[in-house]
Structure formats: C-alpha cells, structure tokens
C-alpha positions as CSV (number, residue, x, y, z in Angstrom):
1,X,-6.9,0.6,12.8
2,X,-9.2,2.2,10.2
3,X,-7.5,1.5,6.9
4,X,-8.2,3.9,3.5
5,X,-6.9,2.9,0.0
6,X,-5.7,5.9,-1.5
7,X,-4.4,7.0,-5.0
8,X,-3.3,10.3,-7.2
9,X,-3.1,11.0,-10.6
10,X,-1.0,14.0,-11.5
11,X,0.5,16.2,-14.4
12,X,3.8,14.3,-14.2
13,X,6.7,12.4,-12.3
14,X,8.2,14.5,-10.2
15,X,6.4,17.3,-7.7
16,X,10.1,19.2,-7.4
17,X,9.9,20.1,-11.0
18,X,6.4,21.7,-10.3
19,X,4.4,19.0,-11.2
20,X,0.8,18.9,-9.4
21,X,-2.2,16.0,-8.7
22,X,-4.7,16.2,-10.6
23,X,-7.0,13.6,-9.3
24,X,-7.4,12.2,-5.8
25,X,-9.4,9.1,-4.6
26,X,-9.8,7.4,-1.4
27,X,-12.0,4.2,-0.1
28,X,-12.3,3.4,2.8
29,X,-12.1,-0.2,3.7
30,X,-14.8,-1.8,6.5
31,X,-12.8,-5.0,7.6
32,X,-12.3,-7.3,5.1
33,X,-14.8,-5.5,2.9
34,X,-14.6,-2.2,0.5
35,X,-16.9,-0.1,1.7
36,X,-19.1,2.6,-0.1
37,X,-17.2,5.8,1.8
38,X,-15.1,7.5,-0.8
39,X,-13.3,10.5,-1.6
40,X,-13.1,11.7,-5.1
41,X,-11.7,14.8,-6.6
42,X,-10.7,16.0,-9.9
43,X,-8.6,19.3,-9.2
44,X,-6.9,22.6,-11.7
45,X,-3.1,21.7,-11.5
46,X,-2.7,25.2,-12.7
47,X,-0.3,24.2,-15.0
48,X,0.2,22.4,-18.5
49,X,0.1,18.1,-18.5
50,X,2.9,16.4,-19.5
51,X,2.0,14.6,-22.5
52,X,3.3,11.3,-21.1
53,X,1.6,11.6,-17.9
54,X,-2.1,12.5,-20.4
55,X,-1.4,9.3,-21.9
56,X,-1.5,6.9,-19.2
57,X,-4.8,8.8,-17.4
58,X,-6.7,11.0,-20.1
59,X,-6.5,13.9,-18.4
60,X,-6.0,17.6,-20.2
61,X,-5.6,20.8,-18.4
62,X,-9.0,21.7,-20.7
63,X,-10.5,19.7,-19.1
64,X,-9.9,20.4,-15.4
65,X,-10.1,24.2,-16.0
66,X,-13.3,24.1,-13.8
67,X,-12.3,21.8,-11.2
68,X,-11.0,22.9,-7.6
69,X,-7.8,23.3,-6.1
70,X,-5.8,21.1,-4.3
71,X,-5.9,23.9,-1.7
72,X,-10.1,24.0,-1.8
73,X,-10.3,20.4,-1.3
74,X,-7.5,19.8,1.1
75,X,-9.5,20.2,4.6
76,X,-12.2,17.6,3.1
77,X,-9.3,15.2,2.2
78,X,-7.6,15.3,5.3
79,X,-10.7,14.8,7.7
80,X,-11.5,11.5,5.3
81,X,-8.2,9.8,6.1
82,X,-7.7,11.1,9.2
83,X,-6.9,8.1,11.9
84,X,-6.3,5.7,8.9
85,X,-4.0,3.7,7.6
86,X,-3.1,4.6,4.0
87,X,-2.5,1.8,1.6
88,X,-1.2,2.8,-1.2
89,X,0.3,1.1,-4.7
90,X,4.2,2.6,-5.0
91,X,3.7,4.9,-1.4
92,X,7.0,7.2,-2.2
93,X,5.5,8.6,-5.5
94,X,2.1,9.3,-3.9
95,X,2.9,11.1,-0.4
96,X,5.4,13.0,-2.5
97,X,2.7,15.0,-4.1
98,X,0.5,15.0,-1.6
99,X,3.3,16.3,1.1
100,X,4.0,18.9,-1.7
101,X,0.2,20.2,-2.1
102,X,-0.1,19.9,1.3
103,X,3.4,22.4,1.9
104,X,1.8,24.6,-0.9
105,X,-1.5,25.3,0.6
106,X,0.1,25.7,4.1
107,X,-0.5,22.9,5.8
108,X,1.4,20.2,7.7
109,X,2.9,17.0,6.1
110,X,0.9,13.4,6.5
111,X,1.8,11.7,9.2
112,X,-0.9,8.3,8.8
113,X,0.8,5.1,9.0
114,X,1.6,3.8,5.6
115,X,1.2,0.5,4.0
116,X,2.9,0.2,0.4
117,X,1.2,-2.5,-1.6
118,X,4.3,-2.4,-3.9
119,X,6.6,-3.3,-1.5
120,X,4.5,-6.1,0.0
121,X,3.8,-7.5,-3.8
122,X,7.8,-7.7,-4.7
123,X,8.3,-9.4,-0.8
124,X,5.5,-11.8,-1.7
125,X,6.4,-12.4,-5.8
126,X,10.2,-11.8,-6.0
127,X,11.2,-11.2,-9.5
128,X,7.5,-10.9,-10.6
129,X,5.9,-7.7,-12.7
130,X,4.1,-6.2,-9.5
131,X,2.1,-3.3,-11.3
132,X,-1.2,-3.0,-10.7
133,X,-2.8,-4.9,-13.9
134,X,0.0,-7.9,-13.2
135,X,-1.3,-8.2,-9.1
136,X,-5.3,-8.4,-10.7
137,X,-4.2,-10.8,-13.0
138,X,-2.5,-13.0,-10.2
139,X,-5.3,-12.7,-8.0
140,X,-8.3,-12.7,-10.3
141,X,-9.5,-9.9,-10.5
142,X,-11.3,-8.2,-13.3
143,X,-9.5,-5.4,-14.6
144,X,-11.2,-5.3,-18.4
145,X,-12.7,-2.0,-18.1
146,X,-9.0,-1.1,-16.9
147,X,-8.2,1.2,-20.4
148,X,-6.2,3.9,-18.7
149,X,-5.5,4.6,-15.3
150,X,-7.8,6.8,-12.9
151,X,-7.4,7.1,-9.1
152,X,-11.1,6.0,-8.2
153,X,-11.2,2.8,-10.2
154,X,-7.3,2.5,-8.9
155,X,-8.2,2.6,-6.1
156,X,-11.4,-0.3,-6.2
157,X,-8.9,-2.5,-8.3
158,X,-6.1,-1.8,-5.3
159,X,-8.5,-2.4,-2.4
160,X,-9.4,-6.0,-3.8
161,X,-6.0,-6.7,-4.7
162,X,-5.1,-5.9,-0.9
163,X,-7.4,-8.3,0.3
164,X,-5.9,-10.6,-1.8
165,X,-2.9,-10.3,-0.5
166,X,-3.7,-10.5,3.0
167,X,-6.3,-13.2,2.5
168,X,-6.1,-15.4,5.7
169,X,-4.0,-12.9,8.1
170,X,-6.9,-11.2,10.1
171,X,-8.1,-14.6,10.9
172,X,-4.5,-15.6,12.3
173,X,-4.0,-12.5,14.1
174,X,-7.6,-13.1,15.7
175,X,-8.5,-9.5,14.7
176,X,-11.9,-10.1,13.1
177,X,-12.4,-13.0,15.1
178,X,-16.4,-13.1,16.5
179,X,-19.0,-15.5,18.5
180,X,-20.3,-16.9,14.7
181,X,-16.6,-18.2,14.1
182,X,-16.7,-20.1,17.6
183,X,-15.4,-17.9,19.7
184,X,-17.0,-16.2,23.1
185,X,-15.3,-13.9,25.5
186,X,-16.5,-12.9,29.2
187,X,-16.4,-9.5,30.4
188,X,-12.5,-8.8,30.8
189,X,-11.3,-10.5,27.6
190,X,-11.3,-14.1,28.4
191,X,-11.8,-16.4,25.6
192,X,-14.6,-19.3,27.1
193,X,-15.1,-21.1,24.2
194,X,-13.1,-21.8,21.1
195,X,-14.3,-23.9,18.2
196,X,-12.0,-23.7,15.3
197,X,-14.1,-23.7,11.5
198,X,-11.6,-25.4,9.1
199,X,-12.1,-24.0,5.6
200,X,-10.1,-26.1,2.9
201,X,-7.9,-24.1,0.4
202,X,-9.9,-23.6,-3.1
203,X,-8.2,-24.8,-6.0
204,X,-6.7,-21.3,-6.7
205,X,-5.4,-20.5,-3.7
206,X,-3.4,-23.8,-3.7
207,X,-2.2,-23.2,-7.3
208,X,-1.1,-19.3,-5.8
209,X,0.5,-21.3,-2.7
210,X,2.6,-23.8,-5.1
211,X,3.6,-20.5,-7.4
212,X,4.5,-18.4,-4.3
213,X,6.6,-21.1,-2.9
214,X,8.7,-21.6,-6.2
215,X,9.5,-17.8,-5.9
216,X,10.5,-18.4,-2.4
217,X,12.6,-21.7,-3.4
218,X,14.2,-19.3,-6.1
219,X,15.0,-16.6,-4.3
220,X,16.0,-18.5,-1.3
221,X,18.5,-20.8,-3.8
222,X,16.9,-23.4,-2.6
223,X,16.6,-22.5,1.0
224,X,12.7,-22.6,1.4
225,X,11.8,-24.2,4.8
226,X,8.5,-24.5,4.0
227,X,9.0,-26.5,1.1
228,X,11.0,-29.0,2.4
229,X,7.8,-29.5,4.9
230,X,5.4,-29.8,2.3
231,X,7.7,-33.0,0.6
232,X,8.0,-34.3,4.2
233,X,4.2,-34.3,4.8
C-alpha cells in the first residue's frame, strides 16, 4: 500500500476549543525511500495563536494573514493522500484537527489506514523519551537544523525515522523482494529460484539490538526469550 508521512502544526492543543491547523505537510514515501512528492501548506487559522503553541513552531496569525484556508486547500490535500497509508508521529492529536477542518468545510472524515509512529516507538523502547528529537537521536539522524518544529521538515525527520524503525521488515515480509536480491518468479507467482544475500549487522544496529533487548528484559522482568537465545548461542 502507498504510504504518506503526514504532519500539522496548529494554533493550539485542542480543535474542540476552536483551535485550527496552521500548517500541513505530506511526503510521500517510494518503498523504502522518501520520495520528492510533497504536500505543503501554510493556511489563515482565522483566529489568534496560542502563545505556547507560537513558541514551539514560530508561527503568528501576521504572518499567515495571506495564506489559504483549510477549506481552499482541502480538495488538493485529500487527492495527495488518497489510497495511502498515513504515518503519523502521535496519530490522535493530528486526525483530530484534520477530522475537525475537514467537518468545518463540509466534508467527510479520513478514513486512510493509520500508522502511529508514537505508538510503535513506546512498543519498541518501553520507558524511553519517544518524541521526535529523542527517536533521531536513537537512530542517527541529523536533526541540527531542528530549532523549532515545522510540519515539512517533521515530516522528512519522521519519514527517516520510520525507516529506521522498520529497517529489515520488508525484506522478511518478502514485500520488496526482486530478481537482483536472488529471487525469480514464473508467470502465476511461483518462486524458481531463491538465493538468499546475507548482509551482516553494522556495528550500530547491533549496539541498537543489545539496547532494545535490555528494554525488553526490563519490561519483561526478566522474561525476554530472545535473550536467553542469544546466551545460549
């Protein structure tokens, strides 16, 4: 399924106290690659910014005076993610708003298929800071230019952090598997040929394996399977 990392800034927490989005961003993903289809909008809330919400993105109502609506932009949006697979950092919070512009400009509620990074990061790092900065920290990934948070570079940071995350799963599930990996197929789907490439583990990924299965051990109190393996091998 066609997957798009998605991400909203807005005016302030909650979208039943009136609150609005104020920037959307989309990427779409081309297998285990970001690719260079996006979606970017900076939109007129309409309304004043809460000044806690202006201090984590930068954004005054100044200066989105000029900007769209979320109602303007709204077809455009919805025939960029249409099909996907949203993937999303802390889901709840962003399909709020958007089901909320979408009710105010008369239109139906999303109904894509969801994946909530969030919820996969505290499943993978129990008891672990799982915001955004923390996961590019634990999977390398440059963040620097990082000063305050903005949907579009969200949502680059969040689509490398999702590869991250899922690094070695395609490959198991024999999604992206082709003929240059060893693989052939005839005509109805039968595999003819398998030759199996075995890449070794880099450094960093076995110092992420040995960190993730401590969490596991931890959470587990002491129950992890797979480490007990690991001292039998």
């Amino acid at each position: 399924m066609r997957k798009v990392v998605l991400d909203t800034e807005t005016t302030g927490l909650d979208p039943k106290q009136g609150h609005r989005i104020i920037e959307v961003a989309a990427i779409e993903m081309d297998g285990r690659k970001v690719s260079k289809r996006t979606f970017h909008r900076y939109l007129n809330p309409e309304r004043e910014i809460d000044e806690g919400a202006a201090a984590v993105h930068g954004l005054t109502l100044d200066r989105l005076q000029d900007e769209p609506k979320f109602a303007e932009v709204a077809p455009a949006l919805l025939e960029f993610i249409a099909g996907a697979e949203l993937i999303i950092h802390n889901a709840p919070f962003d399909m709020g708003f958007l089901n909320a512009e979408l009710a105010l400009a008369g239109l139906p509620p999303l109904t894509n298929r969801v994946i909530d990074t969030l919820k996969v990061a505290k499943e993978l790092h129990p008891g672990k800071k799982n915001n955004l900065n923390a996961l590019c920290d634990r999977y390398f990934i440059d963040n620097s230019h990082r000063t305050l948070h903005g949907a579009l570079l969200d949502t680059e940071l969040l689509a490398e952090v999702y590869l991250g995350m899922t690094r070695g799963q395609e490959s198991l599930l024999g999604e992206e598997t082709s003929e240059e990996d060893g693989v052939q197929f005839t005509a109805t789907g039968e595999a003819i040929c398998l030759s199996v490439r075995v890449l070794p583990a880099s450094e960093e990924e076995l110092a992420l394996h040995a960190v993730q299965m401590e969490d596991i051990e931890k959470a587990s109190k002491g129950a992890c399977v797979w480490k007990r393996l690991e001292q039998q091998a």
